[in-house]
BAKE-429307 format. One line per field, with one value per residue (C-alpha): x, y, z; residue number from 1; residue in three letters. Coordinates in nm, 2 decimals. Example, Ala and Ser with C-alpha at 12.3 -4.5 7.8 and 13.67 -1.06 7.14 Angstrom:
xx	c(1.23_1.37) $
yy	c(-0.45_-0.11) $
zz	c(0.78_0.71) $
i	c(1_2) $
aa	c(ALA_SER) $
This chain:
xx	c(10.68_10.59_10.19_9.97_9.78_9.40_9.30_9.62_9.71_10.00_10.23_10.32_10.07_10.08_9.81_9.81_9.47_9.58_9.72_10.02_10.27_10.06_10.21_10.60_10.54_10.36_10.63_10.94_10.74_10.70_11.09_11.22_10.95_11.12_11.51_11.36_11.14_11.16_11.48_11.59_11.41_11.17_10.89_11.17_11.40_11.14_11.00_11.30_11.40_11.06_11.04_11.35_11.30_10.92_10.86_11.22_11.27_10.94_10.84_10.96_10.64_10.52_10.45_10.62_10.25_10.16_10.51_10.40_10.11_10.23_10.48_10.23_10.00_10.27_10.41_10.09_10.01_10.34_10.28_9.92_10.06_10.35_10.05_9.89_10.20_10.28_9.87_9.88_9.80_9.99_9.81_9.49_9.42_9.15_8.94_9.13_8.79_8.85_9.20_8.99_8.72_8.81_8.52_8.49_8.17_8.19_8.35_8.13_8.06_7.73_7.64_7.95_7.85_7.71_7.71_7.32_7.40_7.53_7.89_8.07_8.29_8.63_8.81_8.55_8.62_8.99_8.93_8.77_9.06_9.32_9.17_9.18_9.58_9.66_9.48_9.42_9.06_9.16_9.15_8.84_8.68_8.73_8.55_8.32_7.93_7.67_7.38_7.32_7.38_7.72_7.99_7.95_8.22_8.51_8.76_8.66_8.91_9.22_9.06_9.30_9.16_9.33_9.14_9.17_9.37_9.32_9.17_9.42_9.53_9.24_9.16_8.91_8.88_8.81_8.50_8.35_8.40_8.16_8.17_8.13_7.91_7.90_7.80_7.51_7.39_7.40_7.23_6.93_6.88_6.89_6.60_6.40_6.43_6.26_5.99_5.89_5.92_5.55_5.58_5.50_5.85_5.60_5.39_5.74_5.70_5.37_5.44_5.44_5.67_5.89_5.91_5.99_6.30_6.42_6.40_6.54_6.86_6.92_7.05_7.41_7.62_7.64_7.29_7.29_7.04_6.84_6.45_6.16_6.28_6.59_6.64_6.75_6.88_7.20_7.50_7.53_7.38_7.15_7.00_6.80_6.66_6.28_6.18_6.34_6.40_6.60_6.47_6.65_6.40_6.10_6.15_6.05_6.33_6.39_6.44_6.49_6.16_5.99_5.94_5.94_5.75_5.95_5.68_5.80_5.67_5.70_5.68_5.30_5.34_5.40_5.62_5.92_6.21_6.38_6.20_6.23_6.57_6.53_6.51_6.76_7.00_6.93_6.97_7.32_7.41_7.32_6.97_6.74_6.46_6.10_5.92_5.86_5.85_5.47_5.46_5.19_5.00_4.96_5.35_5.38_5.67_5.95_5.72_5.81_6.10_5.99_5.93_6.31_6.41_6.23_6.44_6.78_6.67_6.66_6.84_7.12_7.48_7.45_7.07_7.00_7.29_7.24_6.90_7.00_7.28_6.98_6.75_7.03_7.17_6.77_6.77_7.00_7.37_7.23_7.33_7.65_7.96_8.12_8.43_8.29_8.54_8.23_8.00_8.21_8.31_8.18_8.24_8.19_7.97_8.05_7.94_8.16_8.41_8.20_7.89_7.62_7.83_8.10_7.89_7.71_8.02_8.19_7.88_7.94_8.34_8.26_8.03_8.23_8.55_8.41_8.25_8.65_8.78_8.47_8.55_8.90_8.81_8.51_8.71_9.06_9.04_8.75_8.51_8.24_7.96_7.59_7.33_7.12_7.41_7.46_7.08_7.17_7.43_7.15_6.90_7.13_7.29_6.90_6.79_7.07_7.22_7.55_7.74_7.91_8.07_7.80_7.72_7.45_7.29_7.19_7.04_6.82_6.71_6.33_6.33_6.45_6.10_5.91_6.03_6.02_5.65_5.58_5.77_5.85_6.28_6.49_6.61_6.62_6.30_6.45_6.26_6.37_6.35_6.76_6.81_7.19_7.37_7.68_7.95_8.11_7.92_8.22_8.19_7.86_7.89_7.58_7.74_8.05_7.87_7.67_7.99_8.13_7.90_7.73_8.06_8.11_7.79_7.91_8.19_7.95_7.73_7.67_7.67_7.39_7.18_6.81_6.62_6.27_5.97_6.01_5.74_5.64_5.44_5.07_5.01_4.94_5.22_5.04_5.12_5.31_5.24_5.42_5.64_5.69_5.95_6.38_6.50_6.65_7.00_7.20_7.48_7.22_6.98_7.26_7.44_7.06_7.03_7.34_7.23_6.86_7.06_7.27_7.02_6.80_7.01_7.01_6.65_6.63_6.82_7.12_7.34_7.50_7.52_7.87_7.89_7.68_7.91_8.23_8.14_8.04_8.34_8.54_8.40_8.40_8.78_8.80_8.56_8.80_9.10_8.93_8.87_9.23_9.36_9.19_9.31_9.61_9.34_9.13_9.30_9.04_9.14_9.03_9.04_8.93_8.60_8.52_8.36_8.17_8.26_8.07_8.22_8.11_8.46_8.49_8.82_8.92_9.04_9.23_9.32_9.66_9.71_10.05_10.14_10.53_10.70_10.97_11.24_11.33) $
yy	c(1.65_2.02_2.03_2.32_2.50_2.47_2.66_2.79_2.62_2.61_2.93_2.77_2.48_2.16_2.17_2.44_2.54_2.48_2.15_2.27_2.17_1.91_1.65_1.78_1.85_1.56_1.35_1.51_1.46_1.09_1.04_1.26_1.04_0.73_0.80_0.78_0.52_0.27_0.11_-0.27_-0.33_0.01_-0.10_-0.24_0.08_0.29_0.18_0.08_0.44_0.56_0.33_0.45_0.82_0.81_0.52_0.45_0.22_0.05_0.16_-0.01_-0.16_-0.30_-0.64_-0.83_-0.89_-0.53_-0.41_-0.71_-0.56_-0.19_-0.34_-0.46_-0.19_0.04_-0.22_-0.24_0.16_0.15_-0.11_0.03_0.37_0.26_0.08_0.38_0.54_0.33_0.30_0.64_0.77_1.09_1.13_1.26_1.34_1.62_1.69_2.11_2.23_2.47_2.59_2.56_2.84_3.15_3.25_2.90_2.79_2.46_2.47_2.45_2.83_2.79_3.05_3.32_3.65_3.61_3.84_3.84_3.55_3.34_3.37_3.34_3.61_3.59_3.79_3.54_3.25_3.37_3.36_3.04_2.88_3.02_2.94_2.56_2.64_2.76_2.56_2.79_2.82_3.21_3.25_3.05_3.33_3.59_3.43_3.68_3.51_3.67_3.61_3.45_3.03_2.94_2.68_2.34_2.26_2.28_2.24_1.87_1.80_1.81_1.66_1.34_1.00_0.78_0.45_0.31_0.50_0.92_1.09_1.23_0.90_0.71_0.88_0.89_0.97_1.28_1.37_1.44_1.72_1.98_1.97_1.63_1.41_1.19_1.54_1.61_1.26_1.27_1.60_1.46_1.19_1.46_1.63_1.36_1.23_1.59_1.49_1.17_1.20_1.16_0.83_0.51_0.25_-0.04_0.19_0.24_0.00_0.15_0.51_0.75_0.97_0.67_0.55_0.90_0.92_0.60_0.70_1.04_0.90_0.60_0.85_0.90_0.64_0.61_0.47_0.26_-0.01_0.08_0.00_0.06_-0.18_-0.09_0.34_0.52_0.19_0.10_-0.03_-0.32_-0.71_-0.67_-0.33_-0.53_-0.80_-0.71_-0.44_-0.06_-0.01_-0.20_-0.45_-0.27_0.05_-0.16_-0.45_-0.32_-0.25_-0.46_-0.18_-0.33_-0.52_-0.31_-0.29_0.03_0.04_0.25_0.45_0.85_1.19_1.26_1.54_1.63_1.56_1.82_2.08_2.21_2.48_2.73_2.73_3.08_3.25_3.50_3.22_3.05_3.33_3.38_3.04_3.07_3.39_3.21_3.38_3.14_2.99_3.19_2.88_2.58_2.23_2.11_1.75_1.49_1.44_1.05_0.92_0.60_0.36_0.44_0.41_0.67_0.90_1.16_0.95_0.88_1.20_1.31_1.00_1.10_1.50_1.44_1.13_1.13_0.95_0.59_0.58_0.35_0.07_0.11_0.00_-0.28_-0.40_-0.47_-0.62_-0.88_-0.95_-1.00_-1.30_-1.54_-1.71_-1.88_-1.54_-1.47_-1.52_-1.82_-1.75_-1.57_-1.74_-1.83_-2.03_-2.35_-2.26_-2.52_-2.30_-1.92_-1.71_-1.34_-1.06_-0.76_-0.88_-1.04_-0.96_-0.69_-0.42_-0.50_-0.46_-0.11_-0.01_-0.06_0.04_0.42_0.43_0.35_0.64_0.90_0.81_0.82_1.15_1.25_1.10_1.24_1.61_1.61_1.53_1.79_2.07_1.99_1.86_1.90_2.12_2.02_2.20_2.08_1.97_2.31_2.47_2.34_2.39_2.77_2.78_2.54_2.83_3.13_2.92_2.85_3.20_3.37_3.55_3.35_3.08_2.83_2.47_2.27_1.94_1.96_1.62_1.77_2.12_1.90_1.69_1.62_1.70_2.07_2.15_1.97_2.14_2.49_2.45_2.36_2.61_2.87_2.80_2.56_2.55_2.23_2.19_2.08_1.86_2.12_2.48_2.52_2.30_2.16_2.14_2.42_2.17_2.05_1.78_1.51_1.26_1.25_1.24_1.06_0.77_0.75_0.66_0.38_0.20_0.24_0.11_-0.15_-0.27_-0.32_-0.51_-0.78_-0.85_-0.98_-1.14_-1.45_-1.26_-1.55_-1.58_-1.52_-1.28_-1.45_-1.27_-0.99_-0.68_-0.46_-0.14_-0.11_0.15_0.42_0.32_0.30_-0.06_-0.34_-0.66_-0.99_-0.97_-1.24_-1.29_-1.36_-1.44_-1.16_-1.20_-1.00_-0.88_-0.76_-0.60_-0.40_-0.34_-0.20_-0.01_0.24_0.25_0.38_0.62_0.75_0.77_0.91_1.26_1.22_1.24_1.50_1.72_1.79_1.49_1.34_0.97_0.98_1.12_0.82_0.54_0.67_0.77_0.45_0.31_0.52_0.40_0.09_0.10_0.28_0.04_-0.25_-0.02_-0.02_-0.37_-0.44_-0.23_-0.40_-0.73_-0.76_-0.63_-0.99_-1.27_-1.52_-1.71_-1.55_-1.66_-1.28_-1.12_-1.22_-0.94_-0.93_-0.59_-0.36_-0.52_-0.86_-1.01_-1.15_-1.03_-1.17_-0.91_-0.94_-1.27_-1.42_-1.22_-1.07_-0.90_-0.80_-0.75_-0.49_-0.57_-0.24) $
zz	c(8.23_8.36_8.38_8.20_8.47_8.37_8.08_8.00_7.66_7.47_7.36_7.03_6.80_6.77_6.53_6.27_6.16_5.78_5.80_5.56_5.84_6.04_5.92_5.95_6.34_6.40_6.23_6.43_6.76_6.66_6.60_6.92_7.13_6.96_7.00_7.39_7.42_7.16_7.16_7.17_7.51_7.53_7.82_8.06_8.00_8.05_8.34_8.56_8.47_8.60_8.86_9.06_9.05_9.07_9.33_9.51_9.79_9.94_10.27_10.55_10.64_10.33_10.27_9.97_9.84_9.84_9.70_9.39_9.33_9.31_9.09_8.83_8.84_8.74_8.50_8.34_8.32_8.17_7.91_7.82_7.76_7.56_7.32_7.29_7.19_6.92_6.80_6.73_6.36_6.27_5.92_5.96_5.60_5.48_5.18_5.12_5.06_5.41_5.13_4.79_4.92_5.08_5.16_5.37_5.15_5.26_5.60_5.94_6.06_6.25_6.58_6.40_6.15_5.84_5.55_5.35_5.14_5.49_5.43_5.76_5.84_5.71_6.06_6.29_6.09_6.15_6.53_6.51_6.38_6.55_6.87_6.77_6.67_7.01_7.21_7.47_7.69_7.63_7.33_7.23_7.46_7.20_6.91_6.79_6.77_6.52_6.80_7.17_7.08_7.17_7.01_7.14_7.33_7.07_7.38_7.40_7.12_7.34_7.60_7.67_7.68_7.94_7.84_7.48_7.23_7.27_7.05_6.87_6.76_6.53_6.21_5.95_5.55_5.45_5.40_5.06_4.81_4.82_4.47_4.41_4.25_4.63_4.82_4.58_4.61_4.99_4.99_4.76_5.00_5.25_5.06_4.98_5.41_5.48_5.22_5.32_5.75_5.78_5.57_5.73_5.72_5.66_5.34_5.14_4.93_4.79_4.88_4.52_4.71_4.82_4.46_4.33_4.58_4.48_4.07_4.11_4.39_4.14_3.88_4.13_4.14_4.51_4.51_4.23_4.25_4.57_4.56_4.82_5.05_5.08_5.04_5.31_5.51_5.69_5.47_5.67_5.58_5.90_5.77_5.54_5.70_5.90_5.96_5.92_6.29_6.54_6.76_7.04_7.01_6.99_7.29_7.66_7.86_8.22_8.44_8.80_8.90_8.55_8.20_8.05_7.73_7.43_7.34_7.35_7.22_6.93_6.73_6.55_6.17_5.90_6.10_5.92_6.01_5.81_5.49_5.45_5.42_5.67_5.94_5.79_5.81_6.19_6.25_6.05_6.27_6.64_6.63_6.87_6.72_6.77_6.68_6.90_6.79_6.88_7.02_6.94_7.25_7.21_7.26_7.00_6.90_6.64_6.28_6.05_6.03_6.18_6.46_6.48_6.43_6.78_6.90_6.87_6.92_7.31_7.35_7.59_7.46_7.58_7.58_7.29_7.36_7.83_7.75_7.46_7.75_7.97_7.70_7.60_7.97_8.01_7.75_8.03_7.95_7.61_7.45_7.64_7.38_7.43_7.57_7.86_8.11_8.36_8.06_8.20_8.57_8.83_9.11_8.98_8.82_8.68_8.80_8.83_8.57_8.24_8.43_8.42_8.62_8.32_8.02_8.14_8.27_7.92_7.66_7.90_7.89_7.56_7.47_7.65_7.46_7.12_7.14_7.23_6.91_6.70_6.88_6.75_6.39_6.40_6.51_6.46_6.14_5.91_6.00_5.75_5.67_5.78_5.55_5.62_5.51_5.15_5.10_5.14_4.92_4.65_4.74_4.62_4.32_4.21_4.32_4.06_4.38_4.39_4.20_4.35_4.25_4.30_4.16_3.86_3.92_4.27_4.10_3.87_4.14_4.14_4.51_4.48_4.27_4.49_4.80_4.60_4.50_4.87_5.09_4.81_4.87_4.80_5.17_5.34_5.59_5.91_6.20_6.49_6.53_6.64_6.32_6.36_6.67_6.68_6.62_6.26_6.09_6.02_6.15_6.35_6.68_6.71_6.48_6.66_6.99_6.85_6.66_7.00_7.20_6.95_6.96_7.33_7.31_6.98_7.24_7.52_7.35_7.10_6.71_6.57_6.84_6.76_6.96_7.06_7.00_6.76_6.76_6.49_6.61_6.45_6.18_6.41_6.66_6.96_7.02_6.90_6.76_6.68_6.37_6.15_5.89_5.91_6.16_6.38_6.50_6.78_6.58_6.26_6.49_6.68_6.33_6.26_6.60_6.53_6.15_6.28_6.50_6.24_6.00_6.19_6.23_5.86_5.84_6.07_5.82_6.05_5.90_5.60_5.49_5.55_5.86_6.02_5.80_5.88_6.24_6.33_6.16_6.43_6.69_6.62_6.64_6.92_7.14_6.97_7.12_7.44_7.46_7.39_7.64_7.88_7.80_8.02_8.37_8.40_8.65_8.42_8.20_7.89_7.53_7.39_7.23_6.92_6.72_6.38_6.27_6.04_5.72_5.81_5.91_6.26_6.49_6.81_7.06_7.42_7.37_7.57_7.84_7.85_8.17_8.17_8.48_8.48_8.75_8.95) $
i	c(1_2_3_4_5_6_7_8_9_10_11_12_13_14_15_16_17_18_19_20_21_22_23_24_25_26_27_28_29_30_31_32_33_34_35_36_37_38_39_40_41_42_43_44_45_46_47_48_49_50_51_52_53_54_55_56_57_58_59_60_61_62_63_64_65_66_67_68_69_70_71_72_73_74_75_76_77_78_79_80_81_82_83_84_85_86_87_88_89_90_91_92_93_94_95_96_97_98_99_100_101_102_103_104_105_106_107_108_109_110_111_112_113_114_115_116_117_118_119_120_121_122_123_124_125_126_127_128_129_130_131_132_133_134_135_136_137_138_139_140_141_142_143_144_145_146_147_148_149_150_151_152_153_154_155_156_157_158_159_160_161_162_163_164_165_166_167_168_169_170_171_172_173_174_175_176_177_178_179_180_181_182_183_184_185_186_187_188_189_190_191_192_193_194_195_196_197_198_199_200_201_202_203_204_205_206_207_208_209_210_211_212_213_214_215_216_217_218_219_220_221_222_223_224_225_226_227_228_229_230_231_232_233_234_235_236_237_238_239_240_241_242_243_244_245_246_247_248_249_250_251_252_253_254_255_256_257_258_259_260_261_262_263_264_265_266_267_268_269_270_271_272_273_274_275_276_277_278_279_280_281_282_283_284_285_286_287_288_289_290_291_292_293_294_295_296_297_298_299_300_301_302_303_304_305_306_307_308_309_310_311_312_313_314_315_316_317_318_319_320_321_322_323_324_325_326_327_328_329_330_331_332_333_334_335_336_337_338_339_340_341_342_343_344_345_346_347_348_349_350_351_352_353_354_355_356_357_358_359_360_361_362_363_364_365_366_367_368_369_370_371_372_373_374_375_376_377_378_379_380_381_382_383_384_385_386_387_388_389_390_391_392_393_394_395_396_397_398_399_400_401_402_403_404_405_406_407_408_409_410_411_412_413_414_415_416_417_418_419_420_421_422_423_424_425_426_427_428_429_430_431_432_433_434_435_436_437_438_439_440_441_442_443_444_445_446_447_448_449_450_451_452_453_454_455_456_457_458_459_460_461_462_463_464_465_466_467_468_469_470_471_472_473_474_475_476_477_478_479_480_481_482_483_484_485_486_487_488_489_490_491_492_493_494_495_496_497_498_499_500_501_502_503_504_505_506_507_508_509_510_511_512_513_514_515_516_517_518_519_520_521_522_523_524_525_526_527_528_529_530_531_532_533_534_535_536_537_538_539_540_541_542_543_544_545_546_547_548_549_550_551_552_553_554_555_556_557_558_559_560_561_562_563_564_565_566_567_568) $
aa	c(UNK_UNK_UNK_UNK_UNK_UNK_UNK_UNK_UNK_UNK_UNK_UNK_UNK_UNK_UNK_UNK_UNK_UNK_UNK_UNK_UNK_UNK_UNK_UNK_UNK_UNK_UNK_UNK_UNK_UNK_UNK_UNK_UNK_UNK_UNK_UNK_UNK_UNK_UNK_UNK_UNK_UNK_UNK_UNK_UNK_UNK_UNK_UNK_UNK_UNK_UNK_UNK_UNK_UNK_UNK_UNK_UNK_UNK_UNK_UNK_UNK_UNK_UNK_UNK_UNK_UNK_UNK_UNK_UNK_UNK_UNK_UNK_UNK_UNK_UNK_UNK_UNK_UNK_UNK_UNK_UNK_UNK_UNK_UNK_UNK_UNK_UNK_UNK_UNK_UNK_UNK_UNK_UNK_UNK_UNK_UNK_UNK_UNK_UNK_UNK_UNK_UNK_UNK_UNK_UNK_UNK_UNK_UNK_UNK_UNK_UNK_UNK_UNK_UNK_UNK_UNK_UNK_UNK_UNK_UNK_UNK_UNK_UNK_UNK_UNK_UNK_UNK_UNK_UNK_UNK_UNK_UNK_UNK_UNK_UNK_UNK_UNK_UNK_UNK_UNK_UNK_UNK_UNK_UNK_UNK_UNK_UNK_UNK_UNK_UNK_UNK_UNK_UNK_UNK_UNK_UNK_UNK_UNK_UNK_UNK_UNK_UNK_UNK_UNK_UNK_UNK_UNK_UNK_UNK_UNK_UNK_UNK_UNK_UNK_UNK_UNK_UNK_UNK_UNK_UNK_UNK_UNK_UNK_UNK_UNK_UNK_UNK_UNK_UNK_UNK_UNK_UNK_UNK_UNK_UNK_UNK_UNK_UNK_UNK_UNK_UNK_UNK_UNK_UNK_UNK_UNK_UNK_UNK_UNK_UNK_UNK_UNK_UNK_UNK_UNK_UNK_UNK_UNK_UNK_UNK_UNK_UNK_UNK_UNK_UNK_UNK_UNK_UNK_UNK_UNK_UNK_UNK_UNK_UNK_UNK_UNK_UNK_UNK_UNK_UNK_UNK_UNK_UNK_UNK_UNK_UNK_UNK_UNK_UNK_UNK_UNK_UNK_UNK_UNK_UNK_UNK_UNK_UNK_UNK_UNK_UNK_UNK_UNK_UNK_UNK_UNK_UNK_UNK_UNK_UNK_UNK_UNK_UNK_UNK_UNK_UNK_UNK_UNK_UNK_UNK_UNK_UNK_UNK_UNK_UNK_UNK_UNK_UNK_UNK_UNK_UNK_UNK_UNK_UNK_UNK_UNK_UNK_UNK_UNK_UNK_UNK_UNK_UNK_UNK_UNK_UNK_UNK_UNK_UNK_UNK_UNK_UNK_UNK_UNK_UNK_UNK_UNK_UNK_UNK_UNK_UNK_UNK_UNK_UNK_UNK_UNK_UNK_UNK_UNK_UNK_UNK_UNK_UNK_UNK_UNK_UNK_UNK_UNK_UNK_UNK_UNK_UNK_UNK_UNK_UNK_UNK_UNK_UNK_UNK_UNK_UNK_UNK_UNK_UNK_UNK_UNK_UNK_UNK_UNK_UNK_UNK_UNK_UNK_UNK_UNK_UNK_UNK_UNK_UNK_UNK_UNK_UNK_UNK_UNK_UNK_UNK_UNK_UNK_UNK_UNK_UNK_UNK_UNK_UNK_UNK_UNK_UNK_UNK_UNK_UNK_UNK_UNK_UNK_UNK_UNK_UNK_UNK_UNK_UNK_UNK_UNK_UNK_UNK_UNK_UNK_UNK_UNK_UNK_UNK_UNK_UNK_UNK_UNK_UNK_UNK_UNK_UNK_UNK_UNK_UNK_UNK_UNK_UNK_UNK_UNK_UNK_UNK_UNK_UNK_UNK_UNK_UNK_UNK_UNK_UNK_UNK_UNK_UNK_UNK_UNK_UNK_UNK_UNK_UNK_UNK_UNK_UNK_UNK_UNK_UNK_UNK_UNK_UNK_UNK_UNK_UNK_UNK_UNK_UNK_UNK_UNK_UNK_UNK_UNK_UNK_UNK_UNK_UNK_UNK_UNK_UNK_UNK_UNK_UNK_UNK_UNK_UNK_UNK_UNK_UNK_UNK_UNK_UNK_UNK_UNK_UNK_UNK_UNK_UNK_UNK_UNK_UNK_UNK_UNK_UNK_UNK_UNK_UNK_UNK_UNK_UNK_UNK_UNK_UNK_UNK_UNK_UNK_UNK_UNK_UNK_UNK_UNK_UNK_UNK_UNK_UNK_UNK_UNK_UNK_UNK_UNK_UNK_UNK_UNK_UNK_UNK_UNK_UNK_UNK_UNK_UNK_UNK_UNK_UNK_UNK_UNK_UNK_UNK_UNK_UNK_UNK_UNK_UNK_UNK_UNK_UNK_UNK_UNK_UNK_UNK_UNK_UNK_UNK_UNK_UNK_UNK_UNK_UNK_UNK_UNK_UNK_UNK_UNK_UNK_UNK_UNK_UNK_UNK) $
């Protein structure tokens, strides 16, 4: 295979920007890759035919044990990268908003020039694009930006995953229709999040503005039946048991020889961004913020969400699940899964296979490789807009100064006169100054980490078993206190723990609802691909992780180790 120099791309796409004739390529690569490699006996052809060119003879001096084991490390690179081959997806379907709009109206454009009513430009949009469609470091230099904040990382799409599946190979639904009845509905939650932030979790059930949200988002149908106790929650059976937030951002973390307590700063109630068009538009163009976001001087557990929001605003990737990995490895082999190979052993205990090195290590390779698979989606695929966005384009339609396709259930939402007797706009008032990261908002990358990783962690540990001591934090989150009510299982609080970090982008005002659901649906199949491609690595005998998934069915993965040896 003759190697790209760094940076230098490809002279002709892969990956054409409109999607017209992804589909075709795609499709002829797949059958010229499998006239070579899949055949009757594709592994053993393969790598016999590798195997005498690349390795040749063994040295002279080399042992028949060493020469075995060289043997079925290659075998197994081999196999692993045949699996990935044939895993790979080559319809990654997309909503045709980016082809329905010209003027890209509903398409991700954030840090590029605006016109006055914050309509990218068409010739940077162009550039934008094209960039992705070549593939080249070059060319993504020559994007033109409307201020001084820069495009995060678009590049990170074709970087190539060598764990797992790559990224190019799991896919995702289509987003939404901006026009949709399921867009509007997702943006009046949006709305109504912004309006209730400073709302206790443990006061929704008696909250006016609660109940308000709850009548006014019952009229679509995507959140018929919801109540106080159960708006803006998770989709899965865990979400609603206890309380709002995880377990896993409440319990002290065992650090080494200490406990660090999960009270953080948190942003001082009442502050909101880009209320007024003007700073909307800059934010639009790449124009840094001129505001800063004030933080409360007393730091206090996770109790409203404005609360979480601060939470995933400086959080780093793995944060959330590193620290739940040492919170469950903390609670002793009653909650290990039951087939860790060492439950039974006499003579052995784990340690760096199925021990603590092996669950960190995994929750990171994890985190890293779903942010890879999210990146290709974002850029190469959908390129959704943000939540801030779609409030412009409310803002004009109300305003009279443009008239676009949107949904009327969402321009008679109660929200939108609420917010306009408050702030005097019908913008979207966001928790940070930047508002939304400069990267597309399907799916969230946020999302995709925590399917990932809570993933990784269902496979370690026992799915029913009941984490002792549960805390609530007091009213005014400065401590916490026993909670009582259900019981609180592994698998429901770590379903809970990527919904709250999901969510919580949401309630920021930099996410959508589906975003978080079908981002952590993503990773949750990569971290299974992960898992599986790791099956054939462990000398234990190993019966596989069994893994309660999102919907509630259970799937055993890396069972019956299968190592092939290839004769050369």
């Amino acid at each position: 295979m003759k190697q790209r120099k760094p940076g230098s791309g490809k002279k002709e796409s892969t990956l054409p920007t409109d999607r017209r004739d992804f589909l075709g390529k795609m499709g002829g690569f797949g059958l010229a890759a499998a006239a070579v490699s899949v055949g009757a006996s594709p592994r053993a052809a393969l790598a016999q035919e590798q195997a005498r060119t690349v390795l040749g003879a063994p040295p002279p001096s080399a042992t028949n044990i060493f020469m075995r084991r060289a043997r079925e490390s290659f075998n197994l690179r081999t196999e692993q990268a045949l699996a990935a081959f044939r895993a790979t997806q080559y319809a990654h379907p997309v909503n045709g908003d980016e082809a329905r709009y010209p003027n890209r109206i509903a398409n991700f454009s954030k840090t590029l020039p605006h016109n006055a009513l914050g309509e990218v430009d068409q010739a940077a949009y162009h550039a934008l694009t094209s960039a992705i469609k070549m593939e080249r470091s070059s060319a993504f230099e020559k994007i033109p930006l409307g201020g001084t904040r820069k495009l995060a990382n678009p590049q990170a799409a074709f970087s190539f995953q060598l764990d797992g599946v790559d990224g190019f190979a799991m896919w995702v639904p289509p987003p939404p229709l901006f026009s949709s009845e399921e867009t509007a509905a997702e943006m009046a939650e949006i709305y109504w999040h912004s309006i209730v932030r400073d709302v206790s979790f443990d006061d929704y059930a008696s909250s006016p503005l609660v109940a308000e949200a709850v009548t006014d988002l019952s009229r679509f149908a995507r959140f018929g039946g919801i109540t106080t106790d159960t708006v803006f929650r998770g989709e899965t059976a865990g979400d609603r048991i206890g309380p709002y937030i995880s377990q896993f951002l409440y319990r002290h973390i065992p650090y080494g020889p200490s406990r660090i307590a999960q009270a953080y700063s948190v942003a001082e109630g009442g502050q909101k961004f880009m209320t007024t068009f003007p700073e909307w538009l800059d934010s639009q163009n790449g124009v840094e913020p001129t505001r800063a976001l004030l933080l409360d001087s007393t730091v206090r557990y996770v109790r409203n969400g404005r609360d979480l929001a601060s939470y995933v605003h400086t959080d780093y990737s793995f944060q959330a699940y590193l620290n739940a990995s040492l919170m469950l490895l903390d609670l002793g082999d009653d909650a290990l899964m039951v087939a860790n190979p060492y439950n039974t052993s006499s003579t052995q205990s784990g340690f760096v296979q199925f021990g603590t090195p092996h669950v960190v290590d995994m929750v990171s390779r994890a985190g890293i490789s779903a942010l890879k698979a999210a990146w290709f989606q974002k850029w190469c695929m959908h390129r959704r807009l943000r939540p801030e966005v779609m409030a412009g384009r409310v803002h004009n339609v109300k305003t009279g100064n443009a008239d676009y396709p949107i949904h009327q259930k969402l321009l008679e939402s109660t929200s939108l006169s609420r917010l306009f007797s408050d702030n005097g706009s019908y913008l979207l008032p966001i928790a940070y100054p930047e508002g939304s990261p400069t990267h597309p908002a399907y799916p969230a990358g946020h999302a995709t980490i925590a399917g990932a990783c809570v993933t990784i962690l269902k496979a370690f540990f026992k799915p029913d078993f009941v984490l002792p001591g549960p805390v609530i934090p007091t009213a005014d989150g400065t401590a916490l206190g026993p909670y009582f009510g259900p019981a609180l299982t592994i698998n429901n609080e770590l379903n809970k723990l990527a919904a709250n970090i999901a969510i919580g982008r949401d309630t920021a005002g930099v996410h959508w609802r589906s975003d978080g659901v079908e981002g952590m649906r993503l990773g949750e199949k990569v971290a299974i691909a992960m898992l599986e491609n790791y099956k054939d690595t462990y000398n234990e005998a190993f019966a596989g992780f069994t893994i309660r998934k999102f919907d509630g069915s259970d799937v055993v993965v890396g069972a019956q180790p299968s190592r092939v040896d290839f004769d050369f």
